[in-house]
Wavefront OBJ file of the C-alpha trace (Angstrom):
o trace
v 0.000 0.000 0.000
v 3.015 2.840 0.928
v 4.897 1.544 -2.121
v 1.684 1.990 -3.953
v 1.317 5.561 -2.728
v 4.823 6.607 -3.143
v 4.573 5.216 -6.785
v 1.807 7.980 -7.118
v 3.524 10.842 -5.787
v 6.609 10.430 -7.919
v 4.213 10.111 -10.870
v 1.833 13.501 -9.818
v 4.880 15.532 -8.606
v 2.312 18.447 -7.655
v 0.565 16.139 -5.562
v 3.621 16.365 -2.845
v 3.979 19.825 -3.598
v 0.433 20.298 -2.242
v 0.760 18.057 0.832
v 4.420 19.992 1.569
v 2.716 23.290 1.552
v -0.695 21.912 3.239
v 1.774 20.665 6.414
v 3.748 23.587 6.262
v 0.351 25.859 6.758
v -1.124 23.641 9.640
v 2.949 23.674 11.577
v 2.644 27.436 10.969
v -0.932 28.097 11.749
v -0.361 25.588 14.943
v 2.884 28.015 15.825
v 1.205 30.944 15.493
v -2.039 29.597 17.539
v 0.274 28.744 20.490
v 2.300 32.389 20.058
v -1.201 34.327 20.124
v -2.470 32.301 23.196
v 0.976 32.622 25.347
v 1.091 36.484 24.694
v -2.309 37.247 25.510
v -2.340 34.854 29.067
v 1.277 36.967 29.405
v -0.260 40.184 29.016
v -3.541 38.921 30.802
v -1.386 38.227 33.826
v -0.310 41.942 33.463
v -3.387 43.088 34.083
v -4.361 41.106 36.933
v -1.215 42.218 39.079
v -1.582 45.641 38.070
v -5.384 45.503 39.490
v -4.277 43.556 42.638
v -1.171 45.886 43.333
v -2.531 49.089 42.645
v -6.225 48.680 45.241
v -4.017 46.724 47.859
v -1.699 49.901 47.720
v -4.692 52.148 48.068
v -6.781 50.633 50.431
v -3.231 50.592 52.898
v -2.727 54.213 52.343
v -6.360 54.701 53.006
v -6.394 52.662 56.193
v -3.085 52.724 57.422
v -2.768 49.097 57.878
v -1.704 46.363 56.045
v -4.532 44.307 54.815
v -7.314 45.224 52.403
v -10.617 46.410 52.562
v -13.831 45.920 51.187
v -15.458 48.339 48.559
v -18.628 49.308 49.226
v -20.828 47.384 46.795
v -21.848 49.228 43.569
v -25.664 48.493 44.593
v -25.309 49.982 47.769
v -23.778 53.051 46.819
v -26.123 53.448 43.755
v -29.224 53.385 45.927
v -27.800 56.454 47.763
v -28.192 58.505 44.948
v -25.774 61.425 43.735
v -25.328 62.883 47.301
v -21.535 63.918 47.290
v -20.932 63.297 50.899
v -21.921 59.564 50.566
v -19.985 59.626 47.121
v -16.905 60.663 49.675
v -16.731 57.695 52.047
v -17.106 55.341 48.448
v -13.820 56.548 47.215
v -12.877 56.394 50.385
v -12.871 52.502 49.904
v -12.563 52.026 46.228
v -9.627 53.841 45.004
v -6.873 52.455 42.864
v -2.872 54.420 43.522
v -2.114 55.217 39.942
v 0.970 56.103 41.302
v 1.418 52.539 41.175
v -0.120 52.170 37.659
v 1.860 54.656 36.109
v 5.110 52.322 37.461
v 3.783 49.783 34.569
v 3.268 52.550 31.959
v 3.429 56.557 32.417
v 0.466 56.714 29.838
v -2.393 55.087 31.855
v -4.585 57.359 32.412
v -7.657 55.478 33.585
v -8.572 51.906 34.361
v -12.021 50.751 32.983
v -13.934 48.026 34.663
v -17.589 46.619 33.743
v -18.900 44.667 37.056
v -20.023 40.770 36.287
v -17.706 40.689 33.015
v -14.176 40.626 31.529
v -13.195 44.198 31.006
v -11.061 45.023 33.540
v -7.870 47.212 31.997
v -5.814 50.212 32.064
v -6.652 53.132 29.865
v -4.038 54.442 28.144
v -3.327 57.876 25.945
v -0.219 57.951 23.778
v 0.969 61.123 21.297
v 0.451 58.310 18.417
v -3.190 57.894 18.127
v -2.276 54.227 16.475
v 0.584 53.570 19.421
v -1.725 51.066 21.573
v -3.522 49.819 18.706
v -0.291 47.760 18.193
v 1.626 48.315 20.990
v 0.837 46.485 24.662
v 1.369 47.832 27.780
v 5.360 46.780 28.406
v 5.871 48.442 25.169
v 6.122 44.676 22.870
v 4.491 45.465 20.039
v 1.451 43.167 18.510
v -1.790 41.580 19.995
v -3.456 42.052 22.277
v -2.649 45.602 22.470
v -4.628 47.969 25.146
v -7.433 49.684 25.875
v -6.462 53.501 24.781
v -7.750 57.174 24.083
v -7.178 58.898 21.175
v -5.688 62.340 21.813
v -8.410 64.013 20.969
v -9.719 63.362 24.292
v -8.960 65.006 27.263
v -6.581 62.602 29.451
v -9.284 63.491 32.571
v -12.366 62.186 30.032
v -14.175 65.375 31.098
v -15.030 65.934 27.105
v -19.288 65.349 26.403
v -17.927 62.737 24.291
v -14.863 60.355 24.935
v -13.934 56.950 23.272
v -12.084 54.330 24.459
v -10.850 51.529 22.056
v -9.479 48.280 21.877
v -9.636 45.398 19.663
v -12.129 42.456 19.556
v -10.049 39.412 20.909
v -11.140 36.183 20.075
v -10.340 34.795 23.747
v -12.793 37.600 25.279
v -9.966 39.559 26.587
v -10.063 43.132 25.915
v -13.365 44.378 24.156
v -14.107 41.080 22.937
v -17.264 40.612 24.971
v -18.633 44.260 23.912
v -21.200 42.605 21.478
v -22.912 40.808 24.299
v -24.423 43.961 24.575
v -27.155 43.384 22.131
v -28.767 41.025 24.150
v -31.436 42.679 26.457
v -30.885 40.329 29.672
v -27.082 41.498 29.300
v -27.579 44.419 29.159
v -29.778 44.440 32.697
v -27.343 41.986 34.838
v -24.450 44.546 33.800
v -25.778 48.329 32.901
v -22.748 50.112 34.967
v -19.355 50.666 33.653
v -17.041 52.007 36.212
v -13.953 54.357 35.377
v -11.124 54.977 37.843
v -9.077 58.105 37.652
v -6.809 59.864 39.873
v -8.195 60.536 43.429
v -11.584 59.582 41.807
v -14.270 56.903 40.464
v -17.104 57.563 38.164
v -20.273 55.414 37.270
v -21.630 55.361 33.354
v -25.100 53.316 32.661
v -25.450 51.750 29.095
v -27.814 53.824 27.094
v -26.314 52.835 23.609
v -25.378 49.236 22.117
v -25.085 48.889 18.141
v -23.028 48.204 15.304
v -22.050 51.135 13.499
v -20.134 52.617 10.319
v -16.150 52.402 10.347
v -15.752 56.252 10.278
v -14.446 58.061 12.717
v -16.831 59.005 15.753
v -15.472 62.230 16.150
v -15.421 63.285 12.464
v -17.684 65.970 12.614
v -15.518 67.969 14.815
v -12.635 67.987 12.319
v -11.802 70.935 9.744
v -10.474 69.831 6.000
v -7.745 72.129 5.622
v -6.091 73.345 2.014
v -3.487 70.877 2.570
v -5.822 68.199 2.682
v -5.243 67.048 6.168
v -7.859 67.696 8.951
v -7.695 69.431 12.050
v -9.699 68.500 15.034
v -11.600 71.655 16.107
v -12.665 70.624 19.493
v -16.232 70.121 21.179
v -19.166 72.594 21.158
v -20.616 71.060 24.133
v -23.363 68.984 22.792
v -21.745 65.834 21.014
v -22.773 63.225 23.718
v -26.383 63.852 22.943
v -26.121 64.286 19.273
v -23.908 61.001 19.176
v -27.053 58.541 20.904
v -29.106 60.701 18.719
v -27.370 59.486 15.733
v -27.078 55.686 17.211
v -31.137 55.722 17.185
v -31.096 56.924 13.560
v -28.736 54.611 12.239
v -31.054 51.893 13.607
v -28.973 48.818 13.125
v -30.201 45.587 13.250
v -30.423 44.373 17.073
v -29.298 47.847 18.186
v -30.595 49.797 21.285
v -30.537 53.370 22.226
v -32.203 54.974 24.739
v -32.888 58.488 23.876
v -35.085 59.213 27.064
v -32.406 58.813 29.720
v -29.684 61.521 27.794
v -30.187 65.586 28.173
v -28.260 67.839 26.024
v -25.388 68.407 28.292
v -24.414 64.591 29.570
v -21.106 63.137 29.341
v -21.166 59.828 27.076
v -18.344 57.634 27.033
v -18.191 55.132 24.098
v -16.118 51.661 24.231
v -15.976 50.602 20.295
v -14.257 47.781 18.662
v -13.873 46.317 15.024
v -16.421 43.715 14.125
v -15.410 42.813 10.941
v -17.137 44.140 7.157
v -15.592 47.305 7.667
v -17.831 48.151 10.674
v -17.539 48.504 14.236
v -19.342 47.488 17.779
v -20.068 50.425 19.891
v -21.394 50.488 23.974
v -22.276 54.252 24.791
v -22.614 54.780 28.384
v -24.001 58.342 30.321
v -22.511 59.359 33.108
v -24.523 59.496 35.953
v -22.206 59.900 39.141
l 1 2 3 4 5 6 7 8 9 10 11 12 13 14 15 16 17 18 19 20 21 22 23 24 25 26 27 28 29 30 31 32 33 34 35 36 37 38 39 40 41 42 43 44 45 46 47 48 49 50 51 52 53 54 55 56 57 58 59 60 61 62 63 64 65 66 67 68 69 70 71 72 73 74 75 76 77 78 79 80 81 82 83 84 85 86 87 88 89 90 91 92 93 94 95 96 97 98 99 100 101 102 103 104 105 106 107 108 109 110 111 112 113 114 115 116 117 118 119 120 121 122 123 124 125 126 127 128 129 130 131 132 133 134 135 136 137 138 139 140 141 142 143 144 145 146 147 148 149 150 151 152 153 154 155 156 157 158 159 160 161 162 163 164 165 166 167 168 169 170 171 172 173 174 175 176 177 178 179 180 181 182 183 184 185 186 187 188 189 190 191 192 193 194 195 196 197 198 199 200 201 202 203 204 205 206 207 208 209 210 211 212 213 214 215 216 217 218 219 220 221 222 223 224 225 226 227 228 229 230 231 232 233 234 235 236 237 238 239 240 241 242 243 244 245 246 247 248 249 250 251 252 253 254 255 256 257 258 259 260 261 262 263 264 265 266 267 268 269 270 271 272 273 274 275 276 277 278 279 280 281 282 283 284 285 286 287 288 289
């Protein structure tokens, strides 16, 4: 039978050609499988000490002791409502020492973290709006890169609209969750997204969740100049609102937007990833503490 097949091969030459290149694709596929996985569990591991070291750090300085503490849970301090004094004693107990964070990498600006799922990251904000797209955070460059601004935000997200990106991983890690969005029940279990910043903590609810267009979500606040290059004009003050506004007209398939819950002057923050076919997922959140 192997004599038999041999026989054939040296008659239909192309034949082993096509079996050398077919082995040669699985070896390198397989390599490049094992690669991807190792580099995102290493820079998954990252994250996860960064998390740990920065709130243990905090919660000493807060209490003076060594051991942790307890945040108050986001439910709890929800149902208070927006009284600052109560707001106080929360950061009080839920801080993160950035001091700390900016030990891993000077351009964190943030950390982002959705309660009940996955995202739980740095933000970062580099001169090079494209730095982080390829870059991770100990500066290797490639997948899975990191959650980032683009410079046209302010680094203290205090803009009526900021965006946050980061690329749709096929393990889950990094925005590759943000589609789960679509589905009602999802959408109830998690509707907070929590933002650290220096010496504070902010709460956004999910009022947006839809594919949308590849162009850019800022591009109505850029100038063509003579030159042909654009300039980004900065915010008038209303963007937030007219970007949910635009969300419900687009009217993707499966999309939700929420138009009763945003005024004219609320912050939105937007998480948005690729999704393939030249479009992109988008999560727009209000702020609301």
């Amino acid at each position: 039978m192997m004599k038999k097949i041999g026989t054939y091969l040296k008659e239909n030459p192309f034949i082993m050609i096509l079996l050398i290149i077919f082995v040669a694709g699985a070896l390198a596929y397989g390599i490049y499988e094992i690669v991807y996985h190792s580099k995102n569990a290493e820079q998954q591991n990252w994250y996860e000490q960064m998390w740990e070291t920065a709130r243990v750090a905090s919660d000493m300085e807060v209490s003076g002791e060594d051991e942790t503490q307890e945040p108050t849970p986001l439910d709890d301090f929800l149902s208070q409502g927006n009284n600052r004094e109560l707001y106080g004693e929360y950061l009080a107990s839920d801080m993160l020492d950035f001091e700390v964070l900016k030990e891993y990498n000077k351009d964190v600006i943030g950390y982002i973290l959705i309660p009940g799922t996955e995202i739980s990251y740095p933000v970062l904000q580099s001169e090079d709006n494209d730095y982080y797209l390829h870059h991770n955070m100990d500066g290797s460059k490639g997948y899975p890169g990191c959650i980032y601004a683009e410079n046209y935000n302010e680094a203290t997200l205090d803009d009526p609209l900021t965006i946050l990106y980061g690329h749709n991983m096929r393990n889950n890690s990094m925005f590759g969750t943000l589609d789960e969005f679509r589905k009602e029940e999802y959408r109830q279990e998690h509707p907070y997204i929590i933002v650290y910043l220096p010496g504070e903590v902010r709460v956004y609810e999910v009022v947006v969740a839809t594919k949308y267009t590849n162009e850019h979500l800022l591009s109505g606040r850029f100038n063509k100049e003579e030159d042909g290059t654009y300039t980004f004009h900065g915010f008038a003050g209303d963007e937030g609102s007219l970007f949910v506004q635009d969300m419900a007209d687009y009217n993707a398939k499966g999309s939700y937007a929420d138009l009763s819950r945003v005024g004219e002057e609320d912050e939105i923050l937007v998480l948005s990833t690729c999704t393939g076919s030249n479009m992109r997922y988008i999560v727009g959140a209000k702020r609301i503490i």
